[in-house]
py3Dmol code that shows the C-alpha trace and the ligand (Angstrom):
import py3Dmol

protein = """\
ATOM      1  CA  UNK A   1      19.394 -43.295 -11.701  1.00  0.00           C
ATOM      2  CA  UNK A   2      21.842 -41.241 -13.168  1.00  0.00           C
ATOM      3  CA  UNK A   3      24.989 -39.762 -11.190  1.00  0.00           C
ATOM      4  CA  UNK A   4      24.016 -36.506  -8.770  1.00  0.00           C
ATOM      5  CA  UNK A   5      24.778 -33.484 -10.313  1.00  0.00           C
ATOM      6  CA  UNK A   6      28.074 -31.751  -9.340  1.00  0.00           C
ATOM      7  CA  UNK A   7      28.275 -28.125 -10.969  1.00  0.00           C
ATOM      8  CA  UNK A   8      30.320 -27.131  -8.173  1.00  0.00           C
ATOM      9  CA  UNK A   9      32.680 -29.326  -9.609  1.00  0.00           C
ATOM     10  CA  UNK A  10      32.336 -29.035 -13.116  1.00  0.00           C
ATOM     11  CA  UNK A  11      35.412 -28.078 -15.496  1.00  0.00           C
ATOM     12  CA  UNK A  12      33.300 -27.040 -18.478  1.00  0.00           C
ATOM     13  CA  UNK A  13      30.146 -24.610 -16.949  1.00  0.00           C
ATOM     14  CA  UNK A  14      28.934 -24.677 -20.598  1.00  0.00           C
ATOM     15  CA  UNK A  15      25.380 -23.842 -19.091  1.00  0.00           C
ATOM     16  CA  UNK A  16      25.439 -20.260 -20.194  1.00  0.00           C
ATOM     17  CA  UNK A  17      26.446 -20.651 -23.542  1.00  0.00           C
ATOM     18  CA  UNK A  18      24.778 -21.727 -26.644  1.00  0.00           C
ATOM     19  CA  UNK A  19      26.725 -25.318 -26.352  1.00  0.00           C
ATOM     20  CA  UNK A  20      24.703 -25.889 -23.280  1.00  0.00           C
ATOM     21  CA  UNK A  21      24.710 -29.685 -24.057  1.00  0.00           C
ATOM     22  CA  UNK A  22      28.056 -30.025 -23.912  1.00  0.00           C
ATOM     23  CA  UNK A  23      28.927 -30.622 -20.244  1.00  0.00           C
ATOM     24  CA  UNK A  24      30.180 -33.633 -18.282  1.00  0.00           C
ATOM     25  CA  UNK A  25      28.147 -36.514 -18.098  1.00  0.00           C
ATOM     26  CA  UNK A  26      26.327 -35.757 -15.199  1.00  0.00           C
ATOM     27  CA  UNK A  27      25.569 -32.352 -16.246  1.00  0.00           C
ATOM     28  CA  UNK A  28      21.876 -31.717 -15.442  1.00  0.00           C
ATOM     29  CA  UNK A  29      21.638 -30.026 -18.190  1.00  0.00           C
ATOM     30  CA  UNK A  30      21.620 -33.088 -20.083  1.00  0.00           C
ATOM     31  CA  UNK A  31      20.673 -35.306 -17.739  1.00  0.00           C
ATOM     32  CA  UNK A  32      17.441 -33.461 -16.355  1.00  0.00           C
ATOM     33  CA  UNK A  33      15.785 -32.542 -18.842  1.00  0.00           C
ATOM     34  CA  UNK A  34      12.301 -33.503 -17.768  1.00  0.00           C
ATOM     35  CA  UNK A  35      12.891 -32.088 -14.784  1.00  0.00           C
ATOM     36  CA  UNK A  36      14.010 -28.628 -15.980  1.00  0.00           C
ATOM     37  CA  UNK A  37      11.042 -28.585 -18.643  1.00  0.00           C
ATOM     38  CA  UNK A  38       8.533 -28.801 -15.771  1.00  0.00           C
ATOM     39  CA  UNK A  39      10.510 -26.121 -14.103  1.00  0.00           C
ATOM     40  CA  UNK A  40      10.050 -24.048 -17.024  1.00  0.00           C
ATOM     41  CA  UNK A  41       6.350 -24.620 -17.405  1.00  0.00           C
ATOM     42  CA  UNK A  42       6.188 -23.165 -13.606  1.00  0.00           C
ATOM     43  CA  UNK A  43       6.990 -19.751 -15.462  1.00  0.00           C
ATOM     44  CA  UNK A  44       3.425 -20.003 -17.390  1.00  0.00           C
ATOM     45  CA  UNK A  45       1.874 -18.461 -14.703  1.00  0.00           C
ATOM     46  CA  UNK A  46       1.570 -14.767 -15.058  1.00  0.00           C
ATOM     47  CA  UNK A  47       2.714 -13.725 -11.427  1.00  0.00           C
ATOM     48  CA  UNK A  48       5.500 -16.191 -11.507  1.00  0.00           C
ATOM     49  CA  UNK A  49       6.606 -15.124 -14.708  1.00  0.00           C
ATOM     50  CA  UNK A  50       6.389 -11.402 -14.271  1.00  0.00           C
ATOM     51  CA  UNK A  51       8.515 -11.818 -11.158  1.00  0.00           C
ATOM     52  CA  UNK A  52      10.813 -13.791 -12.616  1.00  0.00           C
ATOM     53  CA  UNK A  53      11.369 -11.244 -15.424  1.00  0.00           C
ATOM     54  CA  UNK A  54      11.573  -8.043 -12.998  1.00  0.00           C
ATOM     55  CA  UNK A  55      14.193 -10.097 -11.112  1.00  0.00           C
ATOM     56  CA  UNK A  56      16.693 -10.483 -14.439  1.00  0.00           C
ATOM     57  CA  UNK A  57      15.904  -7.222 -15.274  1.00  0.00           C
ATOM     58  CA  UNK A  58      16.994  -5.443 -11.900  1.00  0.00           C
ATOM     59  CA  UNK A  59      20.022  -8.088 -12.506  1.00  0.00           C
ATOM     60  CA  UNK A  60      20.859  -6.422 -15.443  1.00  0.00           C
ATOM     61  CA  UNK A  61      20.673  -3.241 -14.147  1.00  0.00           C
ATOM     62  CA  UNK A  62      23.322  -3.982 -11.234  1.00  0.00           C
ATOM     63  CA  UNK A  63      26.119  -3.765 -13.901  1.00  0.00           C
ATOM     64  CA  UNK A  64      27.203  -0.898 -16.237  1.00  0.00           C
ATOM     65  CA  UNK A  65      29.003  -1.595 -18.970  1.00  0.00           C
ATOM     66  CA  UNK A  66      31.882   1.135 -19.366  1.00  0.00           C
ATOM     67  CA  UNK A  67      34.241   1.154 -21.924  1.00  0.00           C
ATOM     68  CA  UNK A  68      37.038  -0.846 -19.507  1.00  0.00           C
ATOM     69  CA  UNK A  69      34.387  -3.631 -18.610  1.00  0.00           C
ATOM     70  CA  UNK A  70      31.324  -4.951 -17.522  1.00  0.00           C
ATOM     71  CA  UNK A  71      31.134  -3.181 -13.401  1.00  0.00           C
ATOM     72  CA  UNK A  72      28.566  -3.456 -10.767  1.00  0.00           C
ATOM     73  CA  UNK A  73      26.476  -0.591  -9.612  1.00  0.00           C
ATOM     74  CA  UNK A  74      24.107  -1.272  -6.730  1.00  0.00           C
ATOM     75  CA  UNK A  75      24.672  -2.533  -3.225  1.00  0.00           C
ATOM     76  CA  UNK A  76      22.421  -5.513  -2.072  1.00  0.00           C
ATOM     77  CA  UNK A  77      20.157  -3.018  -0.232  1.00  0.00           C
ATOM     78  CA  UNK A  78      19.480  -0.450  -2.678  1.00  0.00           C
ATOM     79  CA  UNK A  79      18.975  -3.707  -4.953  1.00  0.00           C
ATOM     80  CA  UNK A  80      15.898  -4.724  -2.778  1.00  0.00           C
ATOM     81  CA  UNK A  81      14.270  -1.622  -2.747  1.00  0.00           C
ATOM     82  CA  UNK A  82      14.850  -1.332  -6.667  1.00  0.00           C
ATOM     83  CA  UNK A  83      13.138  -4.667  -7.052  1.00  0.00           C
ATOM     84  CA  UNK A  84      10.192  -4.123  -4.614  1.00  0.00           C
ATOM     85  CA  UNK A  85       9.609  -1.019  -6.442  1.00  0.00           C
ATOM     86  CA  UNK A  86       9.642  -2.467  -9.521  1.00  0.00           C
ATOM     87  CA  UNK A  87       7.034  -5.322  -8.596  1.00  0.00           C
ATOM     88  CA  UNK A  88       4.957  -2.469  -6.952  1.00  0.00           C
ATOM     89  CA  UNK A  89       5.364  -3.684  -3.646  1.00  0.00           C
ATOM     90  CA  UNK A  90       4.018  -1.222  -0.977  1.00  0.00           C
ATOM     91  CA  UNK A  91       4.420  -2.712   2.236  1.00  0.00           C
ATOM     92  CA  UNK A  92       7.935  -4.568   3.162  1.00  0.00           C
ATOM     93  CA  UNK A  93       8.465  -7.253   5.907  1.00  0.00           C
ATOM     94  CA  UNK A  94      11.763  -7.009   7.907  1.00  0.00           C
ATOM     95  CA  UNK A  95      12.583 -10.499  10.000  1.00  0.00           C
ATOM     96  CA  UNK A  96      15.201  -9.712  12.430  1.00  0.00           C
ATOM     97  CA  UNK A  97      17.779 -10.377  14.876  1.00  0.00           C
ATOM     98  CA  UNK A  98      17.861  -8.853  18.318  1.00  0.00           C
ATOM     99  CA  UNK A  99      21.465  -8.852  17.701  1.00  0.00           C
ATOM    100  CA  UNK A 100      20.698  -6.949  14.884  1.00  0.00           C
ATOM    101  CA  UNK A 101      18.438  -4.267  15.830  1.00  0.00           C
ATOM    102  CA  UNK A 102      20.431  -1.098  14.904  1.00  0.00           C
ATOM    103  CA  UNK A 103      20.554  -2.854  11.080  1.00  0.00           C
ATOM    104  CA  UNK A 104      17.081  -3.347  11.222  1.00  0.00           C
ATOM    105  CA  UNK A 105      16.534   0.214  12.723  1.00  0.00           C
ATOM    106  CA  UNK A 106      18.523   1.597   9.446  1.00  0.00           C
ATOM    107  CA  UNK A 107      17.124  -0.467   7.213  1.00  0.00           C
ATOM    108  CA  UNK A 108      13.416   0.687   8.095  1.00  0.00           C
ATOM    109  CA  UNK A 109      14.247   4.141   7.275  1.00  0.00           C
ATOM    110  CA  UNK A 110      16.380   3.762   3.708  1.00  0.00           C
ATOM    111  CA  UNK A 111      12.823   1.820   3.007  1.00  0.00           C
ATOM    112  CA  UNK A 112      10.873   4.308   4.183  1.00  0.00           C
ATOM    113  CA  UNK A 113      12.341   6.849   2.728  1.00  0.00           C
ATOM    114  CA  UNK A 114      11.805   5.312  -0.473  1.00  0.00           C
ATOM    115  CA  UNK A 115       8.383   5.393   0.328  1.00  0.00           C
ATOM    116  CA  UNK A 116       7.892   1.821   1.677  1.00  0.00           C
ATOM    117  CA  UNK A 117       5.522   0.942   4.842  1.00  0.00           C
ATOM    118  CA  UNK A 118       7.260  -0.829   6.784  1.00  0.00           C
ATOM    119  CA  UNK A 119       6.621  -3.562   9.282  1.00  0.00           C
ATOM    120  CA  UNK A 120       9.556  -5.438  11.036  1.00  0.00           C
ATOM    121  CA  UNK A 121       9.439  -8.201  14.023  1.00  0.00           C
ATOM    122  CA  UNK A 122      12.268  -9.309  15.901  1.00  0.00           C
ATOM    123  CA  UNK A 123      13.640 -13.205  16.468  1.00  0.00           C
ATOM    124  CA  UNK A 124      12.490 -12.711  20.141  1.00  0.00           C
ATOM    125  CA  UNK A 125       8.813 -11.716  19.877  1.00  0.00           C
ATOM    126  CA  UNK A 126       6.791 -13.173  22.275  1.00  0.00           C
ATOM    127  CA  UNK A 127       9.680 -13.715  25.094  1.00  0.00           C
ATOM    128  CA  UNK A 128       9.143 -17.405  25.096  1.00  0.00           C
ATOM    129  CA  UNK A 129      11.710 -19.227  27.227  1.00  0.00           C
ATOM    130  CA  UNK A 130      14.013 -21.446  25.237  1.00  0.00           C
ATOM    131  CA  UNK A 131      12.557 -24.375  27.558  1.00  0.00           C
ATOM    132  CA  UNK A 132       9.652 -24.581  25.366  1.00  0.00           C
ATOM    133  CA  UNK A 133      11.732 -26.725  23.130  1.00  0.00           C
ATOM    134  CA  UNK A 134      13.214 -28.543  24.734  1.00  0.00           C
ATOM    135  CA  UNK A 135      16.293 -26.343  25.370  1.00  0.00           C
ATOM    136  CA  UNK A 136      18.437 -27.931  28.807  1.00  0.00           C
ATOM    137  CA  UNK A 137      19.761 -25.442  31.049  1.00  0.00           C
ATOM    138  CA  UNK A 138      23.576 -26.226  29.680  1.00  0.00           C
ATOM    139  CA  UNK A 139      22.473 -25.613  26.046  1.00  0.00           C
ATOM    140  CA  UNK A 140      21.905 -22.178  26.807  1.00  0.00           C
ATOM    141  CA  UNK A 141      24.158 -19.163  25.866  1.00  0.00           C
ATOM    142  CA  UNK A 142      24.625 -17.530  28.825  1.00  0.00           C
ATOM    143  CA  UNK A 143      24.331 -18.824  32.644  1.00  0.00           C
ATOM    144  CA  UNK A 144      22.295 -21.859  32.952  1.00  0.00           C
ATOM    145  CA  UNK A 145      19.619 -20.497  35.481  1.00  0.00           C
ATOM    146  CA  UNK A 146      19.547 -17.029  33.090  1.00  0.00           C
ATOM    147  CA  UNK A 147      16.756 -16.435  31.020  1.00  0.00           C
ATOM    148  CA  UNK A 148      16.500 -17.317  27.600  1.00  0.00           C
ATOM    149  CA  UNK A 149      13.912 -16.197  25.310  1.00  0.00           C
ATOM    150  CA  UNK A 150      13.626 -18.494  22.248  1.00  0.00           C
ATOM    151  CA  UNK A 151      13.873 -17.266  18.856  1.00  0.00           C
ATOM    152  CA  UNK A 152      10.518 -17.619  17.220  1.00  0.00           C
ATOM    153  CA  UNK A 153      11.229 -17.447  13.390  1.00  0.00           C
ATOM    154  CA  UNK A 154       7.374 -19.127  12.644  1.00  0.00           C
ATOM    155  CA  UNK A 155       6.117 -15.702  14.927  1.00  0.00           C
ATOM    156  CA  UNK A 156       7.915 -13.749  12.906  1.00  0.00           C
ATOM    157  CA  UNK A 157       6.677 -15.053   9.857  1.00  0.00           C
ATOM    158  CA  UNK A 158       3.296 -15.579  11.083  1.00  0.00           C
ATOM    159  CA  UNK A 159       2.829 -11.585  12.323  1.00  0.00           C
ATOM    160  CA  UNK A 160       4.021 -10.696   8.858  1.00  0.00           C
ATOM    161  CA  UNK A 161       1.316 -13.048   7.221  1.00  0.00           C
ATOM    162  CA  UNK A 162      -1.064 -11.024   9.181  1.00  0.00           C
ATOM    163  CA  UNK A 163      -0.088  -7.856   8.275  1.00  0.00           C
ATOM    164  CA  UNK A 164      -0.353  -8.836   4.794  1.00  0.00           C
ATOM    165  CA  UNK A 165       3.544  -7.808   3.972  1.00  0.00           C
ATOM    166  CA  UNK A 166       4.442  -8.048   0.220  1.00  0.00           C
ATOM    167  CA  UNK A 167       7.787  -9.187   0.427  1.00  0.00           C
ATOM    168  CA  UNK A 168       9.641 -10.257   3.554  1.00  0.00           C
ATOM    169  CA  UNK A 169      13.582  -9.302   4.119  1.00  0.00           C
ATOM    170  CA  UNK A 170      15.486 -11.195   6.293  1.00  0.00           C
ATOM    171  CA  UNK A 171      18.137  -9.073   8.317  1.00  0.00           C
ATOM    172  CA  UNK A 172      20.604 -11.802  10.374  1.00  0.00           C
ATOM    173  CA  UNK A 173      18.410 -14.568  11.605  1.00  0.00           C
ATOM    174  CA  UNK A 174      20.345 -17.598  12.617  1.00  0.00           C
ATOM    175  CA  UNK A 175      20.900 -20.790  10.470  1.00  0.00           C
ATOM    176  CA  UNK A 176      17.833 -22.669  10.773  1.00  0.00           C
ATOM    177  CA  UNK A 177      15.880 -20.033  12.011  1.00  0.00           C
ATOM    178  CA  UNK A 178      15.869 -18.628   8.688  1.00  0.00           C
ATOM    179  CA  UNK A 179      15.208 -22.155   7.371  1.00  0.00           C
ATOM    180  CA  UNK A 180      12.077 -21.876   9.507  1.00  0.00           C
ATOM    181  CA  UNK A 181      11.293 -18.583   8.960  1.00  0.00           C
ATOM    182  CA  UNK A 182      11.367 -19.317   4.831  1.00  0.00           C
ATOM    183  CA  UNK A 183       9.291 -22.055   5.583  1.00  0.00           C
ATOM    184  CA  UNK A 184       6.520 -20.608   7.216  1.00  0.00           C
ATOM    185  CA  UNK A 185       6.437 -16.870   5.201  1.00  0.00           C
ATOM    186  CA  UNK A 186       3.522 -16.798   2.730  1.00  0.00           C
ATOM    187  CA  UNK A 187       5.247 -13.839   1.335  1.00  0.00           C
ATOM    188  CA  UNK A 188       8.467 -13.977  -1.110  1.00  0.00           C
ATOM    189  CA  UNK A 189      11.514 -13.165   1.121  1.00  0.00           C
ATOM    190  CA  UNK A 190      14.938 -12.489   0.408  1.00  0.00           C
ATOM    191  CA  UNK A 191      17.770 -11.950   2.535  1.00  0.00           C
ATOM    192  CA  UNK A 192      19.919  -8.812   3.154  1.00  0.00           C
ATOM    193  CA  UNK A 193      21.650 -10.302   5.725  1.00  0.00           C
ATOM    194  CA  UNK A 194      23.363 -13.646   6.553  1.00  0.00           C
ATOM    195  CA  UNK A 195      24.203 -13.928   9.900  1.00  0.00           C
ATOM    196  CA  UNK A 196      28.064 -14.524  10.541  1.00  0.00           C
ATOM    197  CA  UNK A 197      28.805 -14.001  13.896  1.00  0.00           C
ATOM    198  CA  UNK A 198      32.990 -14.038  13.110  1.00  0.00           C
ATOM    199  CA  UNK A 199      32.979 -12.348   9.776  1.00  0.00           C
ATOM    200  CA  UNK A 200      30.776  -9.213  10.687  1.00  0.00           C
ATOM    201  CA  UNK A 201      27.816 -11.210   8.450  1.00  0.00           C
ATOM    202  CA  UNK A 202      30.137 -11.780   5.541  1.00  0.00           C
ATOM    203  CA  UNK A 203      29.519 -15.448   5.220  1.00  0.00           C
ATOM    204  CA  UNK A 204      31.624 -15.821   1.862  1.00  0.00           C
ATOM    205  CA  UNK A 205      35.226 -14.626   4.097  1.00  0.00           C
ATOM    206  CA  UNK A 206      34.865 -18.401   5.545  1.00  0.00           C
ATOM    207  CA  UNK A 207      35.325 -19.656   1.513  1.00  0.00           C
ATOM    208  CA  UNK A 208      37.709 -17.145   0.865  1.00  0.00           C
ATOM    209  CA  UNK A 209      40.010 -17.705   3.982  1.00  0.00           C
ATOM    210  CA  UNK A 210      39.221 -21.714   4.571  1.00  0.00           C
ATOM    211  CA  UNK A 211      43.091 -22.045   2.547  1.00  0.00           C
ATOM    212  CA  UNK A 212      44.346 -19.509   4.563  1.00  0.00           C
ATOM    213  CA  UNK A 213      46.448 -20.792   7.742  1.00  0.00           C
ATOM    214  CA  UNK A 214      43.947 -19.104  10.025  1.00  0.00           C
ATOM    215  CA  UNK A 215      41.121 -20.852   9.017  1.00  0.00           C
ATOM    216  CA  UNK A 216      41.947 -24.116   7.351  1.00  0.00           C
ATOM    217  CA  UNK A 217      40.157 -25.878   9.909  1.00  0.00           C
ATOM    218  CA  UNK A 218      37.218 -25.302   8.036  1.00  0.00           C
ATOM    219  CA  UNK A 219      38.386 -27.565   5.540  1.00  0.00           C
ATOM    220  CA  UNK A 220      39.108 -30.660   7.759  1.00  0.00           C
ATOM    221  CA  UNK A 221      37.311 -34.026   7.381  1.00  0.00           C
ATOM    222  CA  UNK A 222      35.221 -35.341   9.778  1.00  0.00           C
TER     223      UNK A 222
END
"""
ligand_1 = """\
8
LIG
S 24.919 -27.250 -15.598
Fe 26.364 -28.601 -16.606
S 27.794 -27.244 -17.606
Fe 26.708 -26.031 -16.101
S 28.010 -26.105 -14.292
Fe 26.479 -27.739 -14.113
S 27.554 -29.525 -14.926
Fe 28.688 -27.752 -15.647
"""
view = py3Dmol.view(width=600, height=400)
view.addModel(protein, "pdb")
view.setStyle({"model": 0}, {"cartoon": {"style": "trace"}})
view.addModel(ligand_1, "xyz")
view.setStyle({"model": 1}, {"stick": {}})
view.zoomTo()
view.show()
């Protein structure tokens, strides 16, 4: 059993060069080899392959390259309906948050304006009280007699199964929802938005500011 990998930590990130066996000693690179070949058989198959491909080539096409520099081009959401388009995708899946419902209102029509059908489902759907699992009247957000529909991320998923989506965007769903939600999608998904309820759904600010006097209690040990 050789040590876990660490590229998070790793001083040398010589991955994405030609001296790609030249990391630390627990580079996986070097040290999972038989693991990344059977990866790399995965993209045999045609579909997986071809989706693959129209992925690195619509991650290409996010940068220009202008005399001063390599620059970025396309914002996450006109990214998603690049690559949809390019996989011929017809019919787009929106999973969403309540919370989130003027997002999700917007992002139907930029997709339907680029001639997408859309079909979109909201974390609520079916108004289940939160006392279906298990929820106790103190765990709930608001008063403890209110109530509290559930978030149903397997619905969600489940509704666009049925409507046979062809890729499913996730706009805000809670951590762990969206765990469930990926879990349970037959369809590819990909997420437009993370849900950060402090940093307007800017996840990444918590990174950036955790050294920042404000928010260094995100760096304390437990
Ligand atoms: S794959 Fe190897 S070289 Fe690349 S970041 Fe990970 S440890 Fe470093």
């Amino acid at each position: 059993m050789t040590e876990n990998p660490q590229c998070a930590k790793c001083t040398k990130v010589v991955c994405d060069s030609e001296a790609s066996l030249k990391g630390p000693e627990n580079c996986p690179t070097k040290t999972k080899q038989d693991i990344i070949q059977k990866a790399l058989n995965e993209y045999d198959d045609p579909q997986v392959r071809e989706f693959a491909r129209q992925a690195s080539i619509q991650e290409a096409e996010c940068y220009m390259n202008l005399p001063e520099g390599l620059t970025t081009r396309y914002p996450r959401v006109e990214e998603i309906a690049q690559f949809a388009k390019k996989m011929g995708y017809k019919k787009l899946g929106i999973a969403s948050c309540l919370g989130l419902k003027d997002e999700a209102e917007m992002l139907t029509e930029i997709l339907e304006n680029r001639g997408f059908e859309v079909v979109s489902v909201c974390c609520k759907v079916g108004g289940t009280p939160k006392e279906k699992i298990g929820i106790a009247p103190e765990q709930k957000i608001r008063e403890p007699d209110d109530f509290e529909a559930m978030c149903n991320p397997i619905a969600q998923a489940e509704i666009l199964n049925d409507a046979g989506t062809d890729l499913n965007i996730v706009a805000g769903l809670c951590v762990g929802h969206d765990s469930l939600f990926f879990k349970y999608s037959k369809a590819p998904v990909t997420v437009l938005v993370a849900k950060d309820r402090v940093f307007g759904h800017n996840p990444v600010m918590g990174l950036y500011l955790a050294h920042s006097p404000y928010y260094r209690k995100l760096l304390r040990k437990e």
